[in-house]
LOBAKE-830831 format. One line per 4 residues: their letters; for each residue z, y, x of C-alpha. Coordinates in Angstrom, 3 decimals, m for minus. Layout:
BEGIN
A	Z Y X ~ ...
//
This chain:
BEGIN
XXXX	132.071 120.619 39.778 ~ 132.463 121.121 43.510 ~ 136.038 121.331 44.733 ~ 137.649 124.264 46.014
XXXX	140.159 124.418 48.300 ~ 142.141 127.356 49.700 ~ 144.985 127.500 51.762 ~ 147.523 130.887 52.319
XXXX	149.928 130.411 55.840 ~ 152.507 132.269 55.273 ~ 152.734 130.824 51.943 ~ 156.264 132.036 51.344
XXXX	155.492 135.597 51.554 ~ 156.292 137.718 48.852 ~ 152.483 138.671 49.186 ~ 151.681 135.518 47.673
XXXX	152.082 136.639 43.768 ~ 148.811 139.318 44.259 ~ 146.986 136.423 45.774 ~ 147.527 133.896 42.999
XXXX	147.047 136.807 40.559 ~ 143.808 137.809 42.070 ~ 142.865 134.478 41.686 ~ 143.456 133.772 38.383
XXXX	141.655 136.714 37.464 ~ 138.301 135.140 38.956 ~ 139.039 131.732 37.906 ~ 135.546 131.719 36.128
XXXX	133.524 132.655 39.400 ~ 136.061 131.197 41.973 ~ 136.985 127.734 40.680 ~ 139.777 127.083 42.899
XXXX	141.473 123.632 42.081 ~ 143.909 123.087 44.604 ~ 145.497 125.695 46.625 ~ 148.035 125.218 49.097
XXXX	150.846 127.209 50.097 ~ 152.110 126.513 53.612 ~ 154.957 127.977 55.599 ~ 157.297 126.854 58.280
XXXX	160.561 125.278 58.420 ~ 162.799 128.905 58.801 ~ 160.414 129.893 55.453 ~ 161.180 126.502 53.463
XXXX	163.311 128.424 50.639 ~ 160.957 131.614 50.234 ~ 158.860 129.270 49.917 ~ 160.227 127.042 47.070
XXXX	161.295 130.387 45.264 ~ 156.943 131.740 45.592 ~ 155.843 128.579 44.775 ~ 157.619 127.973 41.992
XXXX	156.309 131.448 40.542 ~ 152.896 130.558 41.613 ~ 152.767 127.555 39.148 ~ 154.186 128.843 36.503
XXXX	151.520 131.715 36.542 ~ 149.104 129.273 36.596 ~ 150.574 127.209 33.408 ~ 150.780 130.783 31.774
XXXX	147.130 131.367 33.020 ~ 146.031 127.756 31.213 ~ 143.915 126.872 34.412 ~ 143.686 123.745 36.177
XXXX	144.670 125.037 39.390 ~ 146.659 122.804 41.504 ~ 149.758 124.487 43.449 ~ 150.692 122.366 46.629
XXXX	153.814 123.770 48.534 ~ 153.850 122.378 52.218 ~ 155.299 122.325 55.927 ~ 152.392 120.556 56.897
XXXX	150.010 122.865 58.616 ~ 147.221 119.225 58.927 ~ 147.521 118.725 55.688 ~ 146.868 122.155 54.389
XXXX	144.248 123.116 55.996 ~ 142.168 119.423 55.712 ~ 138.850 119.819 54.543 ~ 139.725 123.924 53.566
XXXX	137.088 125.806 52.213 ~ 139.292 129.517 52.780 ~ 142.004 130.097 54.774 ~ 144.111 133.117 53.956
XXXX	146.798 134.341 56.875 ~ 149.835 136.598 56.091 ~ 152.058 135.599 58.891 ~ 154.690 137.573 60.123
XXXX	156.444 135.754 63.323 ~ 159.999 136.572 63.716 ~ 160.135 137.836 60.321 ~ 161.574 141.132 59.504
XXXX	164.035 141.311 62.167 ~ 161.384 141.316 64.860 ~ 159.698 143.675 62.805 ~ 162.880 145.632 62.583
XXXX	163.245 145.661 66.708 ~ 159.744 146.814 66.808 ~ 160.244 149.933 65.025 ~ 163.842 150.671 66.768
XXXX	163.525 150.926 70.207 ~ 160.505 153.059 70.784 ~ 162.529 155.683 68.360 ~ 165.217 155.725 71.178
XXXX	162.715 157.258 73.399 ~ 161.299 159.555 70.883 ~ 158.355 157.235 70.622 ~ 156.719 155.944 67.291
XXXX	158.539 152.950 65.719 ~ 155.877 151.444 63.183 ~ 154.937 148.371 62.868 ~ 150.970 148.454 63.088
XXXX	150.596 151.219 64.805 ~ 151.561 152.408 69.104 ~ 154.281 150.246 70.281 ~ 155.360 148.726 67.670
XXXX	151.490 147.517 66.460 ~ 151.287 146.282 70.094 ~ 153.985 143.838 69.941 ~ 153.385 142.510 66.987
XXXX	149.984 141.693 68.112 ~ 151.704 139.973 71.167 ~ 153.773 137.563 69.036 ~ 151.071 136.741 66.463
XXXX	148.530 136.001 68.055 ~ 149.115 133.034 69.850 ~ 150.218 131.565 66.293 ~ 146.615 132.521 65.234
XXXX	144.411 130.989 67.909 ~ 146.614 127.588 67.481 ~ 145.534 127.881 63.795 ~ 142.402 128.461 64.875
XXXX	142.632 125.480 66.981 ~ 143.915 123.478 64.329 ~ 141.015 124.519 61.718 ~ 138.281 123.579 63.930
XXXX	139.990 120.395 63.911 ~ 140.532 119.863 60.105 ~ 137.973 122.342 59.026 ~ 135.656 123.398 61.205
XXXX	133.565 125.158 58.420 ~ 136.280 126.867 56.588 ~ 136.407 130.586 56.728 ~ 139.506 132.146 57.754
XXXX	140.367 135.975 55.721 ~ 143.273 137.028 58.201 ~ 145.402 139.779 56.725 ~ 148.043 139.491 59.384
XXXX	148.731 143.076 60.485 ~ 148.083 144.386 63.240 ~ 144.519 143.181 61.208 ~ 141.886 144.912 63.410
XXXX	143.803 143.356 66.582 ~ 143.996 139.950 65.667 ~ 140.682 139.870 64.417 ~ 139.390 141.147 67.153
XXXX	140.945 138.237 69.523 ~ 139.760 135.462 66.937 ~ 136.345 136.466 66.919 ~ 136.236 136.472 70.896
XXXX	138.606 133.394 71.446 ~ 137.516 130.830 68.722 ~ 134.223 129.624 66.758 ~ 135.711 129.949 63.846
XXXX	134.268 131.659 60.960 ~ 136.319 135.330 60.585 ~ 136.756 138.441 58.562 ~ 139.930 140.774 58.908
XXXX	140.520 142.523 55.659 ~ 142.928 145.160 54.865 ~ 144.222 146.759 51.727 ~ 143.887 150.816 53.106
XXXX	140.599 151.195 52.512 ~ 140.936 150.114 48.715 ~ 143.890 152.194 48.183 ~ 141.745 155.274 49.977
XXXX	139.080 154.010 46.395 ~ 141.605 154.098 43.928 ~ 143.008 157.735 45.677 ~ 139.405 158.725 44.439
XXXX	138.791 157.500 41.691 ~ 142.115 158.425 40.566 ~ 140.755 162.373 41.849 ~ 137.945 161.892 39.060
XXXX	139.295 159.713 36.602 ~ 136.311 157.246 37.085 ~ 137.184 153.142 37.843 ~ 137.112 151.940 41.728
XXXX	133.827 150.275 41.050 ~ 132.536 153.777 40.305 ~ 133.428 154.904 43.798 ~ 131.382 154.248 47.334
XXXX	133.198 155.947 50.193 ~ 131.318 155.813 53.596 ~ 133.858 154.089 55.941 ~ 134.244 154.144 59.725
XXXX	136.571 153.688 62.649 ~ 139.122 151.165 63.190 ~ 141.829 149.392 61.204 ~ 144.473 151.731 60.110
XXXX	142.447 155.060 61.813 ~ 139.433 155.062 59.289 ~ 137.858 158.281 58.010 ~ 135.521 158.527 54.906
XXXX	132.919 161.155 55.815 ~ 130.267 160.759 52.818 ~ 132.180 160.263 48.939 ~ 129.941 159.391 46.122
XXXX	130.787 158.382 42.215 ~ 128.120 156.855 40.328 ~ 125.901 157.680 42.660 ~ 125.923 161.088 43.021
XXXX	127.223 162.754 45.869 ~ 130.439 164.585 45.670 ~ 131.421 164.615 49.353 ~ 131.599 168.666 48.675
XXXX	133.919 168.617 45.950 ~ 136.198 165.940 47.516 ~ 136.477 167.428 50.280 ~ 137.304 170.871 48.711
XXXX	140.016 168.952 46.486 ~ 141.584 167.240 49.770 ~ 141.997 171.050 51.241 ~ 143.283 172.171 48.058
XXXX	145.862 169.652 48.351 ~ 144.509 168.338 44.739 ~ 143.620 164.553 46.016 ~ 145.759 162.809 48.755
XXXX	145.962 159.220 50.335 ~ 149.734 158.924 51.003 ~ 150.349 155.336 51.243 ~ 153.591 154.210 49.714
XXXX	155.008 152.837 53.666 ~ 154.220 155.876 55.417 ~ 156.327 159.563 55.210 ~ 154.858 161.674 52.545
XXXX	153.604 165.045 55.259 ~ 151.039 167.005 54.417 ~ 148.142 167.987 56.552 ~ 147.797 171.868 56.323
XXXX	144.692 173.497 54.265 ~ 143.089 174.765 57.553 ~ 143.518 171.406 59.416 ~ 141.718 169.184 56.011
XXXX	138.988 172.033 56.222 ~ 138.061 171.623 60.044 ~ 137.949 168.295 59.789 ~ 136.251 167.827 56.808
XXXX	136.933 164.334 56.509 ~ 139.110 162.019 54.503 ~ 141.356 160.433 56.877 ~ 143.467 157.427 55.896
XXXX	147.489 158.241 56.149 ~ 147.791 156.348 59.381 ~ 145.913 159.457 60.953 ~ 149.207 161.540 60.395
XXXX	150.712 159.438 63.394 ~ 148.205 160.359 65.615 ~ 147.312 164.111 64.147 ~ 150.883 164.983 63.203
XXXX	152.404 162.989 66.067 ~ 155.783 164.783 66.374 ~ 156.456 165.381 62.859 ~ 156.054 161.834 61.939
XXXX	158.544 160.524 64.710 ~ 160.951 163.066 63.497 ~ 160.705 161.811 60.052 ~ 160.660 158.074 61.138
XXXX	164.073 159.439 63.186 ~ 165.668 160.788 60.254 ~ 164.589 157.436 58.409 ~ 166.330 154.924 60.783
XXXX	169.311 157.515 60.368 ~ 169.528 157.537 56.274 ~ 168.124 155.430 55.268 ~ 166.823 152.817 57.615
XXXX	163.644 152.293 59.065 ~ 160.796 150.818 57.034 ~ 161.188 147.685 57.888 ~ 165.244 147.844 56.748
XXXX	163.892 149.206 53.624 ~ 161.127 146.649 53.154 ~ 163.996 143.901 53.380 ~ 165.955 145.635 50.809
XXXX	162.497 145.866 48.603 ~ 162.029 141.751 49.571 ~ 165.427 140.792 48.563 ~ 165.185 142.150 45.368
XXXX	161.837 140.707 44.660 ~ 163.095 137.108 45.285 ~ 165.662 137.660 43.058 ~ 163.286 138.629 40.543
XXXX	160.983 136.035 41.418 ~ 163.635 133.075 40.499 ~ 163.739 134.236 37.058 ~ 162.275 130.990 35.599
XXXX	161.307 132.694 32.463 ~ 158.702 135.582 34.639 ~ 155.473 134.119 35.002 ~ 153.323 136.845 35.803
XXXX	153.048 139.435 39.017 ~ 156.177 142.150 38.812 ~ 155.056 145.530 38.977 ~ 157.918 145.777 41.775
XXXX	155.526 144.738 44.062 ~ 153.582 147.429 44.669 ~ 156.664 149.287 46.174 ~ 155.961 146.453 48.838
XXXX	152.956 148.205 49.924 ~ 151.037 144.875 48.703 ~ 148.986 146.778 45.880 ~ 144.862 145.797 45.951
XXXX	145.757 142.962 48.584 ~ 144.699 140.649 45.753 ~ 141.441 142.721 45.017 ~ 140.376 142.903 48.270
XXXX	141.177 139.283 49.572 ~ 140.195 137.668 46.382 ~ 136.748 139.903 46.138 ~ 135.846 138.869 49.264
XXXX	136.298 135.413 49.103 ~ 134.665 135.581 45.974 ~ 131.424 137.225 47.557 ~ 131.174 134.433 50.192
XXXX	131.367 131.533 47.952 ~ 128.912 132.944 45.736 ~ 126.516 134.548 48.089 ~ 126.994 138.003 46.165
XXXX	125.958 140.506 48.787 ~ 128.753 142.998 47.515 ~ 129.520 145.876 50.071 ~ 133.164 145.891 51.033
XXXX	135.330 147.352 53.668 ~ 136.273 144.845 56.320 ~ 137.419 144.429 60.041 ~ 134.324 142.865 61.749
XXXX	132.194 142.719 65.191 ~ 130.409 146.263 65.561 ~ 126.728 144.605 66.009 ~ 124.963 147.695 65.767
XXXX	127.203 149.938 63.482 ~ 127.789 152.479 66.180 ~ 126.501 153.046 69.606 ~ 130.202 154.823 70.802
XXXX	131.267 151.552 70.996 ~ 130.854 148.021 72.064 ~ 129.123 145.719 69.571 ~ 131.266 142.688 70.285
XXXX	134.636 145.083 69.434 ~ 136.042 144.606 66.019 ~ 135.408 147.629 63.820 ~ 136.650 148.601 60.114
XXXX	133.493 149.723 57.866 ~ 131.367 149.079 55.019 ~ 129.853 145.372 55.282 ~ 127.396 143.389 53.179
XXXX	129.327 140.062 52.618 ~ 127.806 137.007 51.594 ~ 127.693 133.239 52.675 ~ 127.351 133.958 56.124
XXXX	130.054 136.721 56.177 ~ 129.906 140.140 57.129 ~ 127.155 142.378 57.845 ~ 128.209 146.152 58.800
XXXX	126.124 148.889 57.759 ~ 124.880 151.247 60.391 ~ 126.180 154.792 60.514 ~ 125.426 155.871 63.560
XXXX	126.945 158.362 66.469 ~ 130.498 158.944 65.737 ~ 131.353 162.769 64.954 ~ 132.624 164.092 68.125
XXXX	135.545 165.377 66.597 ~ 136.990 161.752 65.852 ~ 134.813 159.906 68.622 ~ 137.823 159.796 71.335
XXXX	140.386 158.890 69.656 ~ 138.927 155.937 68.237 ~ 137.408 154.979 71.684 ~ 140.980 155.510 73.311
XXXX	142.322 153.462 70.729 ~ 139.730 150.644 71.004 ~ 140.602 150.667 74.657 ~ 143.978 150.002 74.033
XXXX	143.291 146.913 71.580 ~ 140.867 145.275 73.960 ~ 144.116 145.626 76.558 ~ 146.028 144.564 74.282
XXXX	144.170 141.485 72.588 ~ 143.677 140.645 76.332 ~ 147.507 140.599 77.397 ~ 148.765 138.847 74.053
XXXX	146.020 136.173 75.604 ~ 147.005 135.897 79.055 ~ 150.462 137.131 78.822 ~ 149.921 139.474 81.954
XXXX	152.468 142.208 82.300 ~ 150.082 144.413 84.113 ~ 147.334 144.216 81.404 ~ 150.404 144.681 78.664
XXXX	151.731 147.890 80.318 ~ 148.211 149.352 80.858 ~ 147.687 148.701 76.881 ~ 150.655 150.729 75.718
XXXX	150.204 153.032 78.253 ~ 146.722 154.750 77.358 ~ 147.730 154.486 73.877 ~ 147.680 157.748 72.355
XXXX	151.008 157.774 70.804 ~ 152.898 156.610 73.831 ~ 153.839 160.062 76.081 ~ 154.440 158.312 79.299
XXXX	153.588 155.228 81.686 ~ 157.730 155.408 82.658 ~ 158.615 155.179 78.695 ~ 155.786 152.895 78.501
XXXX	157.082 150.545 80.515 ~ 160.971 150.925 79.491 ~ 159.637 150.027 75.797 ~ 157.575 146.911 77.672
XXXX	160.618 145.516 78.998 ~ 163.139 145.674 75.962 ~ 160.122 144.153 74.347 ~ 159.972 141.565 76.181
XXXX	163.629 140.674 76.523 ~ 164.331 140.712 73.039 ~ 161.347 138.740 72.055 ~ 160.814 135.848 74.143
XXXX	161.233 133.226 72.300 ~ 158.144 134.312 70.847 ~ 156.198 134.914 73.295 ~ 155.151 131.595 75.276
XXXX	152.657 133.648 76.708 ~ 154.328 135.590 78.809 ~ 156.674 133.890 81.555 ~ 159.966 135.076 81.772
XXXX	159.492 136.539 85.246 ~ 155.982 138.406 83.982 ~ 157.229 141.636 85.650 ~ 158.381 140.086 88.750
XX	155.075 138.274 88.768 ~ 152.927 141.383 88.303
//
């Protein structure tokens, strides 16, 4: 029997448990006989405290799946078959930052999404293209599943900065499934939900279970307020009756920031004043999981963490991994090159939509023009990714302020820039990118 190898960075995450569950799930069609878990010296004990977990759900499992816990990025990923990412650089703190200081000027704080998406794309991906770099040295053939948020972002700059092999998957889409199926009491596999748009600002336009279509009734049920997408990490607002009607599509619940704009920043507000900002609540959530997960006696996934917002990362990473090794031609819902999907935008841009996967990765299924309804905003927001995949590469100020500045959820080029430079400052040690004088430089 062939080997399998598969390698997580970011191995210390408290992610890791879906992976390893997913995993053992498929055991029969996805082999996998030595996975290792690597991290980085400031992650060492998360990483232990995982990893320790990990094999003991894999004694409990009765596989003969090989744990490996390392700091050794040349040793993980030598002779790879998968690489999963699920990085987050400057851990929580950064995220923390992120979120805080565009609430001081009344601006979105979230960490995927406007300003605070933006940095985070700034600090991670120079730690992805070195991977990248280090993969086509070690394994030049491996395929590389990012699900590093911001995921449509980074993918985006590994597909048109490396040769390696790419997908960018996230869990939204799958949790947008189980909304529906949940609507009609059917299983996810019963559900196909037309997908397009961009990572984190999808919309499903066509619904259908078991084939038939109930796009209609769905639709009708999201008005009704009957069926709803409210993802655990984002404030639980509504979309009014008239509003779901016009636009007659099911939007995932990152549309509320750009669709209910000033609510959401007044919840997020009142959040950071209560009862902390996400990310403060997310390290509350974390702590408590890694106390749970040095129980020696738990050997299984806690249900704790899907408060994590980590529920169906397993079924979607492990699925898809699964479809590429064994050339299943399953449709799932990944961030890939356009190539055709839509005319209303580039085909070398990353896109998130429905995709053929099999050995030789992702193929998108056409839909067509984009409904002019939702056709600018996801061209604005491509803009701003291309700016800002572009300044996390060159670590030009200019190109950075442009990027947050025609985002959509940022009011002003003067708060624009103000955000910019606290950025900046406060994050420069992770940013080799960017000189210290970038501003100066401009």
């Amino acid at each position: 029997m062939k080997k399998l190898k598969i390698v997580t960075i970011g191995g210390g995450s408290s992610y890791t448990p879906e992976l390893i569950d997913g995993f053992i799930k498929r055991y029969d069609e996805l082999p996998v006989t030595d996975y290792y878990l690597l991290d980085i010296e400031e992650g060492k004990e998360k990483l232990e405290i995982v990893g320790k977990l990990a094999q003991r759900m894999v004694k409990e499992a009765g596989i003969p799946m090989n744990i490996h816990l390392t700091l050794d990025r040349a040793e993980a990923l030598k002779d790879a078959d998968f690489v999963t990412t699920q990085l987050r650089v400057g851990f929580l703190d950064a995220r923390i930052n992120d979120e805080k200081i565009p609430l001081k000027y009344g601006v979105l704080g979230q960490e995927t999404t406007g300003p605070g998406g933006f940095m985070k794309a700034q600090r991670t991906i120079p730690v992805l293209m070195d991977i990248c770099r280090d993969m086509e040295t070690y394994c030049p053939d491996a395929w590389l599943i990012n699900f590093t948020n911001p995921a449509g972002i980074v993918t985006e700059a590994i597909t048109r900065h490396s040769n390696i092999k790419s997908i960018g998957i996230c869990s939204g889409a799958n949790s947008m499934l189980m909304d529906i199926a949940k609507a009609y009491e059917v299983e996810k596999k019963d559900v196909y939900a037309r997908i397009m748009g961009l990572n984190h600002l999808i919309f499903a336009d066509r619904i259908f279970i078991k084939g038939e279509d109930y796009t209609e009734d769905f639709m009708e049920k999201l008005a009704l307020g009957s069926a709803s997408n409210s993802l655990k990490n984002i404030p639980d607002i509504g979309f009014s009756s008239r509003f779901a009607k016009a636009l007659h599509m099911y939007p995932i619940s990152y549309l509320k920031y750009f669709f209910l704009t000033r609510e959401m920043v007044e919840a997020a507000q009142n959040d950071a004043r209560t009862k902390g900002t996400r990310g403060e609540q997310t390290r509350e959530i974390e702590h408590r999981l890694f106390e749970l997960y040095q129980d020696e006696h738990l050997a299984h996934k806690p249900k704790e963490l899907e408060k994590r917002g980590g529920a169906w990362y397993s079924d979607t990473a492990c699925s898809i991994i699964s479809s590429i090794y064994n050339d299943k031609k399953e449709i799932h819902v990944v961030n890939t090159p356009n190539n055709g999907a839509t005319p209303d935008l580039p085909d070398h841009v990353t896109l998130e939509t429905n995709a053929v996967i099999d050995r030789q990765g992702a193929h998108p299924l056409a839909y067509g023009r984009l409904p002019v309804k939702i056709r600018g905003l996801i061209q604005s927001v491509k803009a701003y990714e291309e700016l800002a995949v572009e300044a996390a590469i060159t670590g030009d100020y200019s190109t950075a302020l442009m990027a947050l500045t025609i985002n959509p959820l940022v009011p002003s080029a003067t708060l624009a820039e103000k955000i910019l430079d606290e950025y900046l400052e406060v994050n420069q040690r992770y940013l080799p990118q960017y000189s210290p004088n970038a501003k100066e430089q401009a």
